[in-house]
C-alpha positions, 0 to 999 in steps of 0.5 A: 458319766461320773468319772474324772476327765483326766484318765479313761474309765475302769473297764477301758483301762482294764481292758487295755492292760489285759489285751496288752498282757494276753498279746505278750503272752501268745506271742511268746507262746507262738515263738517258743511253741515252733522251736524245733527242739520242743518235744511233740507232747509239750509242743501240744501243750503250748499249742493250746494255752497259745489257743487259749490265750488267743481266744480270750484276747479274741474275746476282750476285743470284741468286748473293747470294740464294742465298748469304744463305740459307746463311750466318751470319747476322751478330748486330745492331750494339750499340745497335740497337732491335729495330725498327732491325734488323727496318727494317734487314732489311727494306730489305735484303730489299727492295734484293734483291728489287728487285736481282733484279726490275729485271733481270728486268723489263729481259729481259721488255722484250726478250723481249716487244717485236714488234721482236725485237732480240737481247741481246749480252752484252758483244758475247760471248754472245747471251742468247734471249728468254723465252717471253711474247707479243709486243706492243706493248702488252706491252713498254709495260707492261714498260717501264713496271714497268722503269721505275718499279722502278728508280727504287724501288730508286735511292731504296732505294739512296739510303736505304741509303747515307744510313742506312750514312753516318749510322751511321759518322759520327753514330752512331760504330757498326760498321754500315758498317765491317762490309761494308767488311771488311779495312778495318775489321780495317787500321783497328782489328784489328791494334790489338786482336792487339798487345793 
């Protein structure tokens, strides 16, 4: 594999950055499509951008996943603990998992509310309900796992910015610089080749 060691890969950094944006933005959709006060016909309409969105950031993380299975793996940051580096991973595990249960979760919500209403992905493609029984009971549960891992992945993603934050500007390491990528060889690659 031909890339610098000092930063993770195109596809992983594209990957990061769009599932980071796709999650922002279905859960500022999720917010504001519940207010009380959206009418009935925009409420619709945010509904499914907030499904759209959801299906694609569903979909980037099946691609993440698979793809953290077989690249290199990038060695820890110098001055790192071990322990550092097994929290490290295990958050990241966590935002993966939760990256691919939120979504999911969102499409059970669909499929097992009595009312049927069908999924438009970007007014494009229609998206069929998975084969789980239908109930009022069933969608409440859903909604309810929906809901509350979704704010468990906003606090992880919360953590996870803080965490890469006070890497780069407490701690003066490459943590952050890593997924930032090009940037980091702008920032201090060239400087090392004229050497």
């Amino acid at each position: 594999m031909h890339r610098p060691v000092d930063h993770y890969g195109p596809l992983t950094i594209g990957l990061h950055w769009l599932i980071a944006a796709l999650i922002l933005a279905v859960l500022i959709l999720g917010f504001v499509m519940t207010r009380p006060f959206i009418e009935p016909g925009l409420r619709f309409e945010l509904f499914q951008w907030h499904k759209s969105f959801g299906m694609l950031a569903l979909l980037l993380s099946v691609l993440r996943v698979l793809h953290s299975i077989w690249r290199v793996r990038m060695p820890p940051v110098a001055g790192m603990s071990r322990l550092e580096h097994r929290i490290a991973r295990s958050v990241h595990s966590l935002l993966l998992g939760l990256a691919l249960a939120v979504p999911l979760a969102g499409w059970l919500v669909a499929s097992a509310s009595p009312l049927e209403i069908p999924t438009f992905v970007f007014n494009a493609v229609m998206i069929p309900h998975l084969p789980v029984s239908k109930s009022d009971a069933a969608e409440a549960w859903w909604t309810t796992f929906h809901a509350v891992t979704a704010y468990v992945l906003l606090g992880l993603v919360l953590a996870h910015s803080v965490a890469a934050l006070h890497h780069h500007y407490m701690r003066r390491d490459a943590v952050l610089m890593r997924m930032l990528g090009g940037w980091s060889l702008l920032k201090t690659g060239f400087r090392e080749h004229r050497q």
